[in-house]
Backbone bond lengths (Angstrom), bond angles and torsions (degrees), N, CA, C in turn:
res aa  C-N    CA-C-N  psi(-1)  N-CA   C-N-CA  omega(-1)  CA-C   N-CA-C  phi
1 X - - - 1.441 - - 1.537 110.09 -
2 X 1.064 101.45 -58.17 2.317 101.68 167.77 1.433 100.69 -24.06
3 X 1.117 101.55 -75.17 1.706 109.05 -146.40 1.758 94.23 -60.93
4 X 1.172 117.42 -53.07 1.510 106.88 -171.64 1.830 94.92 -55.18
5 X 1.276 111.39 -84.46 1.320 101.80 -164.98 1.915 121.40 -31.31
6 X 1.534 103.91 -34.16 1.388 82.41 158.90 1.423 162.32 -101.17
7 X 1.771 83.76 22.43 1.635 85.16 170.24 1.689 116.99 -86.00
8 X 1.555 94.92 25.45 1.559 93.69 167.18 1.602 107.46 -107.47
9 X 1.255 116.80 23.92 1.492 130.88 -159.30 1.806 104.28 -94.79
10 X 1.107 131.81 108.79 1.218 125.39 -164.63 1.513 141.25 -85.54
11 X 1.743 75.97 -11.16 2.011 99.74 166.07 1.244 107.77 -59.72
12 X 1.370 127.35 160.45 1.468 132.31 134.57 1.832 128.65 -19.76
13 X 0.822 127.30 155.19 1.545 110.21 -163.10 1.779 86.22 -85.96
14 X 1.338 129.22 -77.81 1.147 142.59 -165.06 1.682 100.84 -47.99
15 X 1.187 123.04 -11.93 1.192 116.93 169.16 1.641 126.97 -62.88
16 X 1.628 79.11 -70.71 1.983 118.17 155.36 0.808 106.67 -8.62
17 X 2.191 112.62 -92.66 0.811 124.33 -169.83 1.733 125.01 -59.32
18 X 0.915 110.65 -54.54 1.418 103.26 166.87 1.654 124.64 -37.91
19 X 1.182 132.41 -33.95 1.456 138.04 -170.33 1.880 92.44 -103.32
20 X 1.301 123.50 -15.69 1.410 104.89 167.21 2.059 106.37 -85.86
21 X 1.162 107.12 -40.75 1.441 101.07 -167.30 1.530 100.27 -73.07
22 X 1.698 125.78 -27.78 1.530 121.28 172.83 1.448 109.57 -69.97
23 X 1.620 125.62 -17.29 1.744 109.87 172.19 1.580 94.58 -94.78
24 X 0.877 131.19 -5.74 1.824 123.07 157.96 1.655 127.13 -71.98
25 X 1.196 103.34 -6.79 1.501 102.22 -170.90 1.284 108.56 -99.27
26 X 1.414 104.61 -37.50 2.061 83.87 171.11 1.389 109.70 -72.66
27 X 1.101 121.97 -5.65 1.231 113.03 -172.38 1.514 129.47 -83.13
28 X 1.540 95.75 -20.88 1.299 120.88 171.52 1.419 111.62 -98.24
29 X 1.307 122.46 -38.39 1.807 124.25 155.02 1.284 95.05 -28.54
30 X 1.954 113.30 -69.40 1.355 99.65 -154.48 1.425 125.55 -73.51
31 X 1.183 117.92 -21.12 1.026 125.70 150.67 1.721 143.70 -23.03
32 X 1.427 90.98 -77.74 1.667 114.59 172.18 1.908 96.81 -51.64
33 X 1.237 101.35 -62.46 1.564 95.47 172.38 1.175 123.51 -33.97
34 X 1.322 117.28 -61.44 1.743 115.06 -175.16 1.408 108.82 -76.42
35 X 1.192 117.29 -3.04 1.756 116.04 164.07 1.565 128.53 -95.45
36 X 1.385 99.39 4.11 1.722 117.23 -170.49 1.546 113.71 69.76
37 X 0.885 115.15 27.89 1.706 124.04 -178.00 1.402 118.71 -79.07
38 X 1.536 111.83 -51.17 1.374 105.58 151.26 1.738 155.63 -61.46
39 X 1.517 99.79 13.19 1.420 89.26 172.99 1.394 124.11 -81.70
40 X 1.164 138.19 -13.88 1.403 129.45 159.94 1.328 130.87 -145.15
41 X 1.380 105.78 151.41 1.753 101.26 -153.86 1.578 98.01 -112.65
42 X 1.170 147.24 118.33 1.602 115.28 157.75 1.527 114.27 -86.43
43 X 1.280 108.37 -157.11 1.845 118.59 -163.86 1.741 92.57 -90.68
44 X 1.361 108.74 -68.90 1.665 95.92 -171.75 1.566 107.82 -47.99
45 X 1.198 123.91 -50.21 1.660 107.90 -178.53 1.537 137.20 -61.93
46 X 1.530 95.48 -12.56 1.639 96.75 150.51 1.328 113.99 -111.03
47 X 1.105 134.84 33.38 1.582 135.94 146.71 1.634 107.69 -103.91
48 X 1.196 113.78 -22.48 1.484 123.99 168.87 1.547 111.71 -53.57
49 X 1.707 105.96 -69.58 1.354 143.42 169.97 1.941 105.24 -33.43
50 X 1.228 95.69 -58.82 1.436 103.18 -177.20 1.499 121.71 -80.29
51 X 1.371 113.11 -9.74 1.720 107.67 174.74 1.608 98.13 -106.53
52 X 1.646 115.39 -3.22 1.635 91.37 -179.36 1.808 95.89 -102.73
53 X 1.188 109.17 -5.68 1.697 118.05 -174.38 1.639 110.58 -85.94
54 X 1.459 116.99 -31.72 1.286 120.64 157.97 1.472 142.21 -97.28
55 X 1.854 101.03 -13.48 1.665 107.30 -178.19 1.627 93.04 -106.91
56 X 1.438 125.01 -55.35 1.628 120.79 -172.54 1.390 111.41 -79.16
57 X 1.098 126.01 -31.52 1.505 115.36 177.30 1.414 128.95 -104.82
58 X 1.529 109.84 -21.43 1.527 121.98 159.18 1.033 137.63 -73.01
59 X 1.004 94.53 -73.10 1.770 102.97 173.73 1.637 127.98 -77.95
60 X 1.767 100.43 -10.69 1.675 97.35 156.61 1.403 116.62 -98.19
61 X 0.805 128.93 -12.86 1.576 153.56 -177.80 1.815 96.93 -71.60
62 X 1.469 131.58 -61.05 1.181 143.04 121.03 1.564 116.87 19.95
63 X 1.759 85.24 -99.08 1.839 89.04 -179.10 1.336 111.91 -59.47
64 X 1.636 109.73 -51.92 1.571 89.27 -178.27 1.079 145.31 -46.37
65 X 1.232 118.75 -45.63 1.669 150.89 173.43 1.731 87.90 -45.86
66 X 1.661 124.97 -87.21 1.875 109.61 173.78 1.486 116.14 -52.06
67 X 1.134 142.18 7.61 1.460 132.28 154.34 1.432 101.51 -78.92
68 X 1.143 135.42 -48.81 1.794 144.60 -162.40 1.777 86.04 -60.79
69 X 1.530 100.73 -46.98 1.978 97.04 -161.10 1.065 96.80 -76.15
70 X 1.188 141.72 -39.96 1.602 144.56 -150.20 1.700 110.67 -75.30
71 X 1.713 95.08 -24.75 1.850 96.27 -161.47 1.695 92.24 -97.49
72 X 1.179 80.52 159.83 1.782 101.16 169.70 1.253 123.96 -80.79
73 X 1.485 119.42 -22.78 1.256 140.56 178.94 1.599 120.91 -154.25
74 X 1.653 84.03 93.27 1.909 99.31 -175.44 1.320 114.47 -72.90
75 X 1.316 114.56 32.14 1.840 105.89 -164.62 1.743 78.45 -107.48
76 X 1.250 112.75 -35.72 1.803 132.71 -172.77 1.586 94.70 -61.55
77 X 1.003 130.02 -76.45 1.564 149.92 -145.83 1.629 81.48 -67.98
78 X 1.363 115.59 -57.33 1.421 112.18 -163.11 1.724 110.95 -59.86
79 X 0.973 153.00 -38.00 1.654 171.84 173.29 1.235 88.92 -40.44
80 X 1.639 124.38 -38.43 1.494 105.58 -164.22 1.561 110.71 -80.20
81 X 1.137 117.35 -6.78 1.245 117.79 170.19 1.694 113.03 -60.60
82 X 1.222 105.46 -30.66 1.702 105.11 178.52 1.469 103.47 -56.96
83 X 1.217 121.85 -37.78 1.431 120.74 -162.10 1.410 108.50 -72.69
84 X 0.989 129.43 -32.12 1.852 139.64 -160.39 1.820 101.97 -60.01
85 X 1.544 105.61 -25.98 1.928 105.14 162.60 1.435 114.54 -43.53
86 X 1.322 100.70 -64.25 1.574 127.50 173.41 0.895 117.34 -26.06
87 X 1.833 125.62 -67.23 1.116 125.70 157.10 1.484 142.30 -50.38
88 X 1.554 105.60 -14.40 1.353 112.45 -155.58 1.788 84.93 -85.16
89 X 1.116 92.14 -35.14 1.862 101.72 -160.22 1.068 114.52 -70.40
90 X 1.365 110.87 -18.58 1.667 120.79 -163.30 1.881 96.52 -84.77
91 X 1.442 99.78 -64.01 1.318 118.44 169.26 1.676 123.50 -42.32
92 X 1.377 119.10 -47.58 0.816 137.91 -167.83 1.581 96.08 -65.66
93 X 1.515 109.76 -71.65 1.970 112.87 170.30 1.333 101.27 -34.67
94 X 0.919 109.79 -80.97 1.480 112.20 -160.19 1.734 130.16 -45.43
95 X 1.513 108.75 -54.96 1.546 111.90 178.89 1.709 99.61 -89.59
96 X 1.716 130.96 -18.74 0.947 120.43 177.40 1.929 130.60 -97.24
97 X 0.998 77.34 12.17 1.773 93.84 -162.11 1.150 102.68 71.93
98 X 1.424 143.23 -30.60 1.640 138.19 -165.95 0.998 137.10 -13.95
99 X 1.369 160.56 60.70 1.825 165.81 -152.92 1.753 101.80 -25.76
100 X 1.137 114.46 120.56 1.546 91.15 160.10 1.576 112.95 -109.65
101 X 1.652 94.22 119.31 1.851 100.35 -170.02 1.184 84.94 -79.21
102 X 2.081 104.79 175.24 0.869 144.10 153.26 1.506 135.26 -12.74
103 X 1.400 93.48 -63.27 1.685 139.23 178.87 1.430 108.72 -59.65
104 X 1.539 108.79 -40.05 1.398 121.98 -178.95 1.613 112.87 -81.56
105 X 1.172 104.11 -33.25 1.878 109.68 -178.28 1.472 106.36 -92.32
106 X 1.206 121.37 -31.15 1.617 116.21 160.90 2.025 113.65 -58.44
107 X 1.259 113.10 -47.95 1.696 115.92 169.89 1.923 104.94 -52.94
108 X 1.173 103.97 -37.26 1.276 101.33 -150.01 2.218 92.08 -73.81
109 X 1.488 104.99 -48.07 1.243 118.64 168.87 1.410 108.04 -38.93
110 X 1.372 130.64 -59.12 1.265 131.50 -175.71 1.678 126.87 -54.42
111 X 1.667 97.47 -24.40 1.479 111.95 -179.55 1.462 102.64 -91.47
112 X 1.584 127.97 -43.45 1.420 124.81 168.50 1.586 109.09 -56.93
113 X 1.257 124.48 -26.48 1.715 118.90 -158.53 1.748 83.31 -80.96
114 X 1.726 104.69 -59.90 1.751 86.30 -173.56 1.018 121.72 -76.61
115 X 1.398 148.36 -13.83 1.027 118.12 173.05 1.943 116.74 -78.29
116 X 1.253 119.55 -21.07 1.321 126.04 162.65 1.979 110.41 -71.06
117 X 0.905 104.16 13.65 2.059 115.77 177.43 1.803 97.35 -104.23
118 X 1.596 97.86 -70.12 1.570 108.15 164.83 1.220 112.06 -43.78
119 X 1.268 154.88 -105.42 1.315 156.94 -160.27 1.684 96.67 -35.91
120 X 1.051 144.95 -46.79 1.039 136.91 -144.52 1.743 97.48 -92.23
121 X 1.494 106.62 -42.06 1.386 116.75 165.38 1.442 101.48 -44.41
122 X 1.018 133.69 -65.28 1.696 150.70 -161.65 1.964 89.94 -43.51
123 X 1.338 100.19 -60.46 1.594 103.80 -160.79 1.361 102.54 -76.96
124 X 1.334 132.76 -4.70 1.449 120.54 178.87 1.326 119.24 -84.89
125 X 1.744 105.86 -15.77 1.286 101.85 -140.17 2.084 96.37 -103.83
């Protein structure tokens, strides 16, 4: 629901986004605080913190957000998000050793069946 509603958003995307995830952070500071979360930090978890805060949530957060503005029809652009499993799994086997069970290729079927139900709905109608 974010992302659609904000490609009616009239800032710059990198603007946007930046001033939405900076009024989220005290909020989650304050947060983690009143949950005892902040008493200790090590080194990998803010190098962790910092490659998923600038490569997975920034900078795809980023493109996506100008793909939503760029298309004529974000209902299209949006579907491709179903696919990014696909990728994860493929990638994941391969550069991670990762198993792909059963369990995992039956989910993955369920996301190809609907989104090939949807589209197909689209063309009937």
């Amino acid at each position: 629901m974010y992302w659609l509603l904000n490609t009616k958003d009239k800032r710059p995307s990198l603007i946007g986004l930046t001033l939405n995830f900076a009024f989220a952070l005290p909020l989650i500071t304050l947060y983690a605080a009143m949950t005892g979360e902040l008493t200790h930090w090590n080194k990998e978890g803010l190098w962790s913190a910092f490659y998923i805060g600038l490569f997975e949530m920034g900078l795809s957060f980023v493109l996506w957000n100008q793909a939503l503005k760029l298309t004529s029809n974000a209902s299209q652009v949006a579907n491709l998000i179903f696919l990014s499993p696909l990728l994860s799994i493929i990638w994941l086997s391969q550069f991670a050793g990762e198993p792909i069970l059963q369990s995992t290729l039956v989910g993955l079927a369920c996301i190809l069946v609907g989104l090939f139900i949807q589209n197909w709905a689209k063309k009937t109608k």
